[in-house]
KOLGU-4560 file (N, C-alpha, C; in nm, 3 decimals, padded with zeros to 5 digits):
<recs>
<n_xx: 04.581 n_yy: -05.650 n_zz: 02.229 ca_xx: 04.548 ca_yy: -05.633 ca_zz: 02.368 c_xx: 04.486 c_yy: -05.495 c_zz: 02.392 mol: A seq: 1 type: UNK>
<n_xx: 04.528 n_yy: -05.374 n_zz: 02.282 ca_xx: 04.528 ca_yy: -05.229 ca_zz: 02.372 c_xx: 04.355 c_yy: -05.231 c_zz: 02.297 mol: A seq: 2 type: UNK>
<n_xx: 04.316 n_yy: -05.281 n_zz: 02.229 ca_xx: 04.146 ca_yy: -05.303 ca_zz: 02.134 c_xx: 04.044 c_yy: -05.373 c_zz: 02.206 mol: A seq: 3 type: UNK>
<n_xx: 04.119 n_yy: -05.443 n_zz: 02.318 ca_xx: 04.016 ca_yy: -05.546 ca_zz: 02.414 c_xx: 03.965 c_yy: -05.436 c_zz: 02.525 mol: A seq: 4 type: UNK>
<n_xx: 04.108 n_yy: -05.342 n_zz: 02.545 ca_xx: 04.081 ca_yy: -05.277 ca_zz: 02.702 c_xx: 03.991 c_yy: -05.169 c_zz: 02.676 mol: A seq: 5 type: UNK>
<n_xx: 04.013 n_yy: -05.141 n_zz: 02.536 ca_xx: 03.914 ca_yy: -05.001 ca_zz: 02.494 c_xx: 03.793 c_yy: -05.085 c_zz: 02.487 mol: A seq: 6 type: UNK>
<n_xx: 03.749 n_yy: -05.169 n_zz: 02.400 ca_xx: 03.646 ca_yy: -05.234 ca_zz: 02.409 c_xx: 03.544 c_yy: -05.241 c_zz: 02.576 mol: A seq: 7 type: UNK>
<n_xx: 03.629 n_yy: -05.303 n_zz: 02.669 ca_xx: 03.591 ca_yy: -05.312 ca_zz: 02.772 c_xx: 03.560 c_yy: -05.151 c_zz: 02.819 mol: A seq: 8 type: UNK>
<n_xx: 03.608 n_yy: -05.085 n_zz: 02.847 ca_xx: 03.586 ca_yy: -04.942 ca_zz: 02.890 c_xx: 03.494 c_yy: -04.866 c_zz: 02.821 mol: A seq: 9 type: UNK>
<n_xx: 03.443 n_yy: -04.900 n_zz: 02.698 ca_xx: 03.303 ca_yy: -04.844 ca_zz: 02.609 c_xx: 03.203 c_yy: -04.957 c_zz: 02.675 mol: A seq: 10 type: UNK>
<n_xx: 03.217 n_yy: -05.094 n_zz: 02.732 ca_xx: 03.139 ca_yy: -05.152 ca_zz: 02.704 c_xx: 03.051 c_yy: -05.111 c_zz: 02.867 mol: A seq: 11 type: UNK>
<n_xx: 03.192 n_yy: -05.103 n_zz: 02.943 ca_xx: 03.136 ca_yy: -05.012 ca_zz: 03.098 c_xx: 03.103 c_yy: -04.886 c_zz: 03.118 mol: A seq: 12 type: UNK>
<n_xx: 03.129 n_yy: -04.784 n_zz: 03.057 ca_xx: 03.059 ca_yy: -04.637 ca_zz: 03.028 c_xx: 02.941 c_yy: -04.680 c_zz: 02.974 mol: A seq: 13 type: UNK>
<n_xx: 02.917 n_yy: -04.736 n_zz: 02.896 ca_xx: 02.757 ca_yy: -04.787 ca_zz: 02.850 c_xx: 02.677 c_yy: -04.792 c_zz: 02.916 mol: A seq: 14 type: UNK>
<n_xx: 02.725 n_yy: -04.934 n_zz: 03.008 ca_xx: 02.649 ca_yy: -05.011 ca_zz: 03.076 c_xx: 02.613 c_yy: -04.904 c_zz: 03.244 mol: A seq: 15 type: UNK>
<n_xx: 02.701 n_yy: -04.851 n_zz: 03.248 ca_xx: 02.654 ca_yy: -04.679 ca_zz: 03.321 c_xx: 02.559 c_yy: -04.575 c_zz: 03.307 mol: A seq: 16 type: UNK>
<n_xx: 02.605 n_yy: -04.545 n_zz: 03.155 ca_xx: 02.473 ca_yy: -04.513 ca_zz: 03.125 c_xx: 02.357 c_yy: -04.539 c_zz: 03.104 mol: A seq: 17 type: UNK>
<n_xx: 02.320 n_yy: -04.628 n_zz: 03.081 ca_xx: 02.185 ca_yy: -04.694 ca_zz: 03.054 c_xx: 02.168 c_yy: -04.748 c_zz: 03.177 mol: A seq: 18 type: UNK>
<n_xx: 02.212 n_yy: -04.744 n_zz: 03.281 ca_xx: 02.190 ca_yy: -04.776 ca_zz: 03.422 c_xx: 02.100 c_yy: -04.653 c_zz: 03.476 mol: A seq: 19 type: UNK>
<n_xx: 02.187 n_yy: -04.528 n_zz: 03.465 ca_xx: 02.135 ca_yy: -04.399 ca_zz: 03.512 c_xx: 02.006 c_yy: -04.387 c_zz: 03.393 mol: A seq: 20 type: UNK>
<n_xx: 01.938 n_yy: -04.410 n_zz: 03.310 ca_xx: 01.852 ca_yy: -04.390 ca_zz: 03.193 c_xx: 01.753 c_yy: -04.487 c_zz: 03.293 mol: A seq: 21 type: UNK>
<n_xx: 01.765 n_yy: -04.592 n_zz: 03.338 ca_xx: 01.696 ca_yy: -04.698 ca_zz: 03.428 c_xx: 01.623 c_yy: -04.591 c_zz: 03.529 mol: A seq: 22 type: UNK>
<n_xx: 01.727 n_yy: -04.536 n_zz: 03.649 ca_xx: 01.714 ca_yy: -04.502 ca_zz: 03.738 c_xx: 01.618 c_yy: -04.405 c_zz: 03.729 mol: A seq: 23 type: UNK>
<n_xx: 01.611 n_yy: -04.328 n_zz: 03.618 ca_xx: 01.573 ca_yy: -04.159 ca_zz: 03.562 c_xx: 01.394 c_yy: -04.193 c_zz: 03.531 mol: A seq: 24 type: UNK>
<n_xx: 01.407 n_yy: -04.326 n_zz: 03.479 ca_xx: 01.307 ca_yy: -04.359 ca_zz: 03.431 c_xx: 01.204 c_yy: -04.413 c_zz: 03.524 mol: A seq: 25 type: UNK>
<n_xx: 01.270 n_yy: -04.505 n_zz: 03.641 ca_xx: 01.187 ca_yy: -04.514 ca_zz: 03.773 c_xx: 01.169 c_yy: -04.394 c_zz: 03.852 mol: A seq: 26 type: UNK>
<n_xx: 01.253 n_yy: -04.286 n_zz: 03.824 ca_xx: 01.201 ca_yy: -04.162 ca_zz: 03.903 c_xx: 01.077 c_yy: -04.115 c_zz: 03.884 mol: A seq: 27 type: UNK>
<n_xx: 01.045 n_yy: -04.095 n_zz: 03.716 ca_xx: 00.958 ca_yy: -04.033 ca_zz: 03.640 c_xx: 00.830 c_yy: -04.114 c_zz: 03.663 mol: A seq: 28 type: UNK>
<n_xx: 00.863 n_yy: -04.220 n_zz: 03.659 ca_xx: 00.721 ca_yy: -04.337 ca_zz: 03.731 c_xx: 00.717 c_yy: -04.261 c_zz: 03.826 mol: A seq: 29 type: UNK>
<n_xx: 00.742 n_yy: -04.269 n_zz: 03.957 ca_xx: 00.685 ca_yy: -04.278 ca_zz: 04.080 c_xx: 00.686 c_yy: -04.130 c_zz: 04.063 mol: A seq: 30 type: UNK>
<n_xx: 00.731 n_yy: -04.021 n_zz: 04.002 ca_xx: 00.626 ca_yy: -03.877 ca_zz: 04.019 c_xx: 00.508 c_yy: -03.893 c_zz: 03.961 mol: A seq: 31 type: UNK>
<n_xx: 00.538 n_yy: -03.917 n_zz: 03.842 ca_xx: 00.382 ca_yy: -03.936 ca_zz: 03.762 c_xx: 00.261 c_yy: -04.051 c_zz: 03.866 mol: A seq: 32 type: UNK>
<n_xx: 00.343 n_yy: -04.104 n_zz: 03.926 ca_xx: 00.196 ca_yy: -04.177 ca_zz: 04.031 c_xx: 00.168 c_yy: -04.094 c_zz: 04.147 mol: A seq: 33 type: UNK>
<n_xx: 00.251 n_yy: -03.975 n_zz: 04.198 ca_xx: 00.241 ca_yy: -03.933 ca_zz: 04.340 c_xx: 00.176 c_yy: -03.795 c_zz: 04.242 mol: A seq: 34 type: UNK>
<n_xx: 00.204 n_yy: -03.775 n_zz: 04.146 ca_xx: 00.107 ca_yy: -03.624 ca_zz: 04.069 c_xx: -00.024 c_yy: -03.697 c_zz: 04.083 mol: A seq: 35 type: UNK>
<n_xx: -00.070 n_yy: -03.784 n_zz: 04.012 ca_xx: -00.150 ca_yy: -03.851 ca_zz: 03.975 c_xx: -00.268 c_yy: -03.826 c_zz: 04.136 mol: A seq: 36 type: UNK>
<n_xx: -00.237 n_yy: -03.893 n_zz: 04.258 ca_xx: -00.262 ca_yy: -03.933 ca_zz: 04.329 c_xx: -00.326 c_yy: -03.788 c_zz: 04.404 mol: A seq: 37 type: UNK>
<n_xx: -00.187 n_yy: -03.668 n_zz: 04.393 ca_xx: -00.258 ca_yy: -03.524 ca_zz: 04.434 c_xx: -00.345 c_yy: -03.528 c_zz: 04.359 mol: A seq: 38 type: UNK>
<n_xx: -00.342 n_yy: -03.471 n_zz: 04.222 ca_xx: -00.469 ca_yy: -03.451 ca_zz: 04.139 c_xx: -00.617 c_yy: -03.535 c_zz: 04.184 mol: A seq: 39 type: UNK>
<n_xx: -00.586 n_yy: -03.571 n_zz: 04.222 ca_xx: -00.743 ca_yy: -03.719 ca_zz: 04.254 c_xx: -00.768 c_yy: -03.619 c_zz: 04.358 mol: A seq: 40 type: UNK>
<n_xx: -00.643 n_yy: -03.645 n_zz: 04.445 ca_xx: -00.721 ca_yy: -03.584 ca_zz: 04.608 c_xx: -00.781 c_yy: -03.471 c_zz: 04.626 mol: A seq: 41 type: UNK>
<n_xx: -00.712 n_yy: -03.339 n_zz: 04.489 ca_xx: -00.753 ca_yy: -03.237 ca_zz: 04.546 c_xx: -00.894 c_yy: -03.272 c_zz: 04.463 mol: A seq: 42 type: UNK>
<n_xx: -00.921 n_yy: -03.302 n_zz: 04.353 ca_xx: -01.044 ca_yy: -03.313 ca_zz: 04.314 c_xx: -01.150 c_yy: -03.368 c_zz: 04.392 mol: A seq: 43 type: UNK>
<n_xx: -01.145 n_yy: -03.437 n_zz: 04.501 ca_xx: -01.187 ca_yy: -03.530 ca_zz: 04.588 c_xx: -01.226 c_yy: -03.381 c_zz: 04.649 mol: A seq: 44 type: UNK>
<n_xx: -01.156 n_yy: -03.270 n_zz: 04.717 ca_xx: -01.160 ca_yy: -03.195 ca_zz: 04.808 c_xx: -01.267 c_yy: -03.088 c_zz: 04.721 mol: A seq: 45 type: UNK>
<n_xx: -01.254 n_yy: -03.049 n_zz: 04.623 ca_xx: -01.331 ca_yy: -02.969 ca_zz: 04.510 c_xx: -01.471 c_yy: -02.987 c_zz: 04.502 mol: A seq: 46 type: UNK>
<n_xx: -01.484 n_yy: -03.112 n_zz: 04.476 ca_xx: -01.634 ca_yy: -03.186 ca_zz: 04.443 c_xx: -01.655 c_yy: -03.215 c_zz: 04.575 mol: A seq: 47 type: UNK>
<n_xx: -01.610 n_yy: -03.230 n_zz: 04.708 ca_xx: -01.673 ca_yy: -03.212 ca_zz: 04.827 c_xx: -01.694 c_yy: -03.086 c_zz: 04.890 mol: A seq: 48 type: UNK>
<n_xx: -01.648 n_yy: -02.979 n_zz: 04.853 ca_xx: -01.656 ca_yy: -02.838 ca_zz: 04.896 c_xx: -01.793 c_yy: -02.793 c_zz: 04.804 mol: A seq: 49 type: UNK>
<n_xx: -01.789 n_yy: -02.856 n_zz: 04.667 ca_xx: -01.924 ca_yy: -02.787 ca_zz: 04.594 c_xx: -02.075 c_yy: -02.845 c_zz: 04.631 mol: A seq: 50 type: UNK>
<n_xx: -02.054 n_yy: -03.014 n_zz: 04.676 ca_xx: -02.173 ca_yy: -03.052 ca_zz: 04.724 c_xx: -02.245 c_yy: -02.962 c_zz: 04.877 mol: A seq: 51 type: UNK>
<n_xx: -02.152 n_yy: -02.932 n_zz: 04.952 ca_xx: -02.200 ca_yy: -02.868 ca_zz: 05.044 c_xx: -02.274 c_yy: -02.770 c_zz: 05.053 mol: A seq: 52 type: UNK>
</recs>
């Protein structure tokens, strides 16, 4: 019995962690698209300040 409960309690710290590894990993998406998106704009603002 006391090999099932440990079992279970590694198998839920796990499943925690690799939850937060999920979460960390959708963070890093959506900066890398909102960096992404400045970089464009200010270049947008650059190459319209030089045509002028």
């Amino acid at each position: 019995m006391r090999k099932s409960a440990v079992a279970i309690a590694i198998t839920f710290v796990s499943l925690i962690g690799l939850s937060s590894c999920a979460n960390t990993a959708n963070g890093l998406a959506k900066d890398g698209r909102q960096a992404s998106s400045a970089l464009d704009a200010s270049t947008h603002r650059i190459l319209k300040a030089g045509a002028n």
